[in-house]
C-alpha positions in Angstrom: -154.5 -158.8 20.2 -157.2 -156.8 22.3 -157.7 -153.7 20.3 -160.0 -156.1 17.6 -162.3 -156.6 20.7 -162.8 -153.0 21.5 -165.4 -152.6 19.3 -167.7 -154.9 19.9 -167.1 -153.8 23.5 -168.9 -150.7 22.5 -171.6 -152.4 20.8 -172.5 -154.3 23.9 -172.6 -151.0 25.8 -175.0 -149.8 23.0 -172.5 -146.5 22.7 -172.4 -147.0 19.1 -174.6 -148.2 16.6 -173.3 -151.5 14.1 -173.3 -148.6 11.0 -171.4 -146.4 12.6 -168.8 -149.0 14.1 -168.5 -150.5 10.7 -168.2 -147.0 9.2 -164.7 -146.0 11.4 -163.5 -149.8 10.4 -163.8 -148.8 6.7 -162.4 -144.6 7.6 -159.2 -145.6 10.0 -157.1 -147.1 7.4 -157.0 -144.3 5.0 -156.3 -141.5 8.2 -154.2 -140.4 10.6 -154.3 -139.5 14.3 -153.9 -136.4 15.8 -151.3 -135.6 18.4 -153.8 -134.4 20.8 -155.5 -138.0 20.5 -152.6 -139.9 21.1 -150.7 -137.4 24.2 -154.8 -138.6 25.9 -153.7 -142.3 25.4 -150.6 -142.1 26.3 -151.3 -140.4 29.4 -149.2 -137.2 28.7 -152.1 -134.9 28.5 -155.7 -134.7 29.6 -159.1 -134.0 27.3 -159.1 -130.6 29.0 -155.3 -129.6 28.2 -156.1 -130.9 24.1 -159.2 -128.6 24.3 -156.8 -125.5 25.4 -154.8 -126.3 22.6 -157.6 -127.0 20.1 -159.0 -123.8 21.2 -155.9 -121.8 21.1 -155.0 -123.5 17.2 -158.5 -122.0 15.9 -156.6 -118.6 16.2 -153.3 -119.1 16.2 -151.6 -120.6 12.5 -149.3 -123.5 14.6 -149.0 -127.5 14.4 -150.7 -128.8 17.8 -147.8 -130.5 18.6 -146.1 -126.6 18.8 -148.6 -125.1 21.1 -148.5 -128.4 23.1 -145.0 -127.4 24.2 -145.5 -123.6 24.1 -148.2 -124.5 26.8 -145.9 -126.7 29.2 -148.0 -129.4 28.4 -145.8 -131.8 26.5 -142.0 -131.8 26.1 -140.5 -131.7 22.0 -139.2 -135.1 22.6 -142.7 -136.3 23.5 -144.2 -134.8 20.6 -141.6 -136.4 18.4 -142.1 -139.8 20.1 -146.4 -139.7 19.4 -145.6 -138.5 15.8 -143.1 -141.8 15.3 -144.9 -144.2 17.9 -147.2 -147.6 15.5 -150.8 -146.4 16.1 -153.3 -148.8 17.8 -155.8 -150.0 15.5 -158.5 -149.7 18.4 -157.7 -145.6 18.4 -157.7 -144.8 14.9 -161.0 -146.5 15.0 -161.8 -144.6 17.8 -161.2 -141.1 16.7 -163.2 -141.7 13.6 -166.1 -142.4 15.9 -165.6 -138.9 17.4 -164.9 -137.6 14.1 -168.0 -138.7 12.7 -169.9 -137.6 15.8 -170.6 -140.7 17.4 -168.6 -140.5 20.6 -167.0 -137.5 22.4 -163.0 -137.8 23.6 -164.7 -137.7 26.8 -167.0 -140.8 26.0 -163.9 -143.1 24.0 -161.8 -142.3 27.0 -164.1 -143.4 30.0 -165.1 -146.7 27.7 -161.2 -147.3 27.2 -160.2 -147.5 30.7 -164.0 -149.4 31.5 -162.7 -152.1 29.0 -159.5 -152.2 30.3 -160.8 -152.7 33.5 -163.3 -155.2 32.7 -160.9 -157.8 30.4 -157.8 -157.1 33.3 -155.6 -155.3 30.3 -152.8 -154.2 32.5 -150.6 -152.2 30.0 -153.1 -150.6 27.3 -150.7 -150.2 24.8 -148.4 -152.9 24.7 -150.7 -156.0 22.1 -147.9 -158.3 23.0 -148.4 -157.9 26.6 -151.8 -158.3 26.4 -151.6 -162.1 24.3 -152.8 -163.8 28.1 -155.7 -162.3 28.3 -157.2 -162.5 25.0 -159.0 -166.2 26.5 -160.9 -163.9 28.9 -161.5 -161.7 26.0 -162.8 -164.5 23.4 -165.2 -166.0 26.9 -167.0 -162.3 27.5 -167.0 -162.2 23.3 -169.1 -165.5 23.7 -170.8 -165.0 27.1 -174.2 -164.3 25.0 -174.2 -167.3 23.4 -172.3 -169.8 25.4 -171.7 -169.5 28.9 -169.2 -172.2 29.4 -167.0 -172.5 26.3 -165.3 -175.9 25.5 -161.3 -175.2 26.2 -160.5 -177.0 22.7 -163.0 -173.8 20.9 -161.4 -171.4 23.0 -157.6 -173.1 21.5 -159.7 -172.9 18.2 -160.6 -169.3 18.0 -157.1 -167.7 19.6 -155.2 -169.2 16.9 -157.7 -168.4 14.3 -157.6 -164.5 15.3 -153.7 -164.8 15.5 -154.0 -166.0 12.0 -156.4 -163.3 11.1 -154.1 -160.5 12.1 -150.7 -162.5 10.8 -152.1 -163.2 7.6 -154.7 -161.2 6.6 -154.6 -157.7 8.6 -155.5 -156.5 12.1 -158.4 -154.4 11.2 -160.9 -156.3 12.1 -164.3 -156.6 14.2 -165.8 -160.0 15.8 -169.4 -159.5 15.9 -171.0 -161.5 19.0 -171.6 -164.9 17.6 -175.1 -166.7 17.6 -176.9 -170.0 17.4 -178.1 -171.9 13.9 -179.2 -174.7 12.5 -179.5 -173.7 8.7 -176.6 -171.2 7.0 -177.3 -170.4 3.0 -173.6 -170.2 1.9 -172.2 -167.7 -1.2 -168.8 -169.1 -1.6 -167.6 -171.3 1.3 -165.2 -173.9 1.7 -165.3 -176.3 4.7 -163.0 -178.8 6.4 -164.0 -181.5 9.3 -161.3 -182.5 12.2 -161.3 -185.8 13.3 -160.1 -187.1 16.1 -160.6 -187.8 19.9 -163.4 -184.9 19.6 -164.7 -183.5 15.8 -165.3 -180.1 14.9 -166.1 -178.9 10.9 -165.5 -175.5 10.0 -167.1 -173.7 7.0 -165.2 -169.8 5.6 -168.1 -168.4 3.7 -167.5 -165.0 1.5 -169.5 -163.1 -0.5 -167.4 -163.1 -4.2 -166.1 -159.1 -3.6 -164.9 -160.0 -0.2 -163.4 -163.3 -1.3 -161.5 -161.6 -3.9 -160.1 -159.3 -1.3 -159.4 -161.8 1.5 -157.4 -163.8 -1.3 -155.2 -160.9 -2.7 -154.4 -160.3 1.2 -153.6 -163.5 1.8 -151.8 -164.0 -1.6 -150.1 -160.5 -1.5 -151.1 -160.5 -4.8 -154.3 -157.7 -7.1 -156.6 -160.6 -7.8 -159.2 -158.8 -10.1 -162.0 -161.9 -10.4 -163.5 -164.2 -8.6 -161.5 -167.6 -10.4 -159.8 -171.1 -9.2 -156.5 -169.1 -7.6 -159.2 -166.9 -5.5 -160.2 -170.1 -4.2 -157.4 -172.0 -3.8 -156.1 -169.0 -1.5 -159.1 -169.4 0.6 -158.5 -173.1 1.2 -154.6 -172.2 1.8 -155.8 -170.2 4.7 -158.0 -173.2 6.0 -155.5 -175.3 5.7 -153.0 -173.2 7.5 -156.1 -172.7 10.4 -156.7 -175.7 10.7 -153.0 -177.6 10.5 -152.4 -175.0 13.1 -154.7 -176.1 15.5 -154.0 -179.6 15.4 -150.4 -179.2 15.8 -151.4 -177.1 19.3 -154.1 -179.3 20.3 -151.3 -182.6 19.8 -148.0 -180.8 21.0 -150.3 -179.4 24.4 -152.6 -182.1 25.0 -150.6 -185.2 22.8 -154.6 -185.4 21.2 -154.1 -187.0 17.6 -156.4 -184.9 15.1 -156.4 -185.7 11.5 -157.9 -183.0 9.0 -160.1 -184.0 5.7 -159.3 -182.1 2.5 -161.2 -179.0 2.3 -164.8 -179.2 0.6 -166.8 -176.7 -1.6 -169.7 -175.4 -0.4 -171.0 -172.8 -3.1 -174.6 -171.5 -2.8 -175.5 -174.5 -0.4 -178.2 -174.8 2.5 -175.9 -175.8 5.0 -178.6 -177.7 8.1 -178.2 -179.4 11.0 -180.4 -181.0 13.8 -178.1 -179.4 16.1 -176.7 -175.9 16.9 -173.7 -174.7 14.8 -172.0 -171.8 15.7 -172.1 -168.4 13.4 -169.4 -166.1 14.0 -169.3 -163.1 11.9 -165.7 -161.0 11.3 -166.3 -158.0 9.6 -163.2 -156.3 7.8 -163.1 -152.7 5.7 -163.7 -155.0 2.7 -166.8 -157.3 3.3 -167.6 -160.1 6.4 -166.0 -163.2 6.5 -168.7 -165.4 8.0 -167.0 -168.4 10.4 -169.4 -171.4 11.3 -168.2 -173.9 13.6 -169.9 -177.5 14.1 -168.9 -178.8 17.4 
């Protein structure tokens, strides 16, 4: 649960344009890494060594993996371990980005171990190592826009990307959230917490990317944009939500009661106040997240 963050790590460092970023989100899922990118990562081989290799595979009709070992610089059960190993979202991202010329394997590889080093990620690729930190990584995802988060937002938003990734996918990027008092909605639902403190939540799609979000969800081809679309948008709401107030009680014994969810089609959405706009781009459309404190 860190990899999601990577990218807008990148954007903050201005070493990759919003296009481009969103570009590798929609690429990675339909590609594969090569063996040189993942020996790098996994700290068998260096940038140089691949380059040998690269260089040596121009002339020479051989897998990479095969001159790896020809070279001394990987052993055959290390190649077989890469080949079989799950692939970090964060690098297939990556290597699209150097595929499509926007970083070098130099560049990803000094901004991987800079972000490791910044967010305290002891054990790069190990998620389930890594669950501790991901309140440090939400805080510098927020440090724009709030510099001291409320602790019950920061309970908010780690089970809400733990939902994301259980129930929808992994392969997505939290843009840096901002300030509003007005939101024009497409097709939103919304749902208020009540309790010792209040908090409302609107989920606003655009139709295409609420008809995708719901056949993830669903595990089910939705085709159009109709009542089970939108009941599946609500389920995940619900879920959210319930969620959180079952933490929030069993952690803090803090009764919260939740209202049933609300439509919110084509509405001006307006406050006196600031509301939070937190934007979660996936390969299929942005899922925008507003949060009324």
């Amino acid at each position: 649960m860190y990899s999601q963050f990577f990218g807008n790590y990148l954007l903050s460092k201005q070493a990759v344009t919003k296009e481009q970023l969103i570009l590798a989100i929609e690429e990675q899922h339909i590609r594969h890494l090569k063996v040189g990118t993942l020996a790098i990562h996994a700290g068998l081989m260096t940038t140089e060594q691949v380059d040998q290799v690269l260089m040596r595979q121009a002339h020479e009709n051989k897998r990479f993996g095969e001159l790896a070992v020809d070279a001394g610089f990987l052993t055959k059960e290390q190649v077989m371990t890469l080949l079989h190993e799950q692939i970090p979202i964060y690098l297939l991202i990556g290597e699209r980005l150097v595929a499509n010329g926007a970083l070098t394997d130099a560049q990803l590889e000094e901004l991987i171990l800079s972000y490791q080093k910044e967010n305290e990620l002891s054990k790069w690729m190990d998620d389930s190592a890594q669950t501790k930190n991901l309140d440090t990584l939400i805080r510098n995802l927020f440090l724009v826009t709030i510099s001291d988060i409320p602790d019950f937002l920061l309970q908010y938003l780690s089970v809400l990307f733990h939902n994301l990734v259980r129930l929808i996918g992994e392969d997505f990027l939290p843009l840096n959230p901002v300030l509003c008092t007005e939101y024009v909605t497409n097709h939103c639902s919304a749902q208020i917490i009540n309790g010792d403190f209040s908090l409302t939540s609107y989920f606003d799609f655009e139709e295409d990317t609420a008809i995708a979000f719901a056949s993830r969800y669903a595990n089910e081809e939705f085709k159009e944009y109709d009542a089970y679309v939108r009941s599946s948008m609500e389920d995940f709401m619900n879920i959210q939500n319930g969620l959180f107030c079952v933490n929030v009680s069993n952690e803090k014994s803090i009764e919260l009661s939740l209202n049933a969810p609300s439509v919110f089609d084509n509405t001006l959405i307006s406050y006196t106040s600031d509301m939070i706009h937190l934007p979660i781009i996936y390969p299929f459309g942005t899922l925008n997240i507003l949060i009324k404190l």
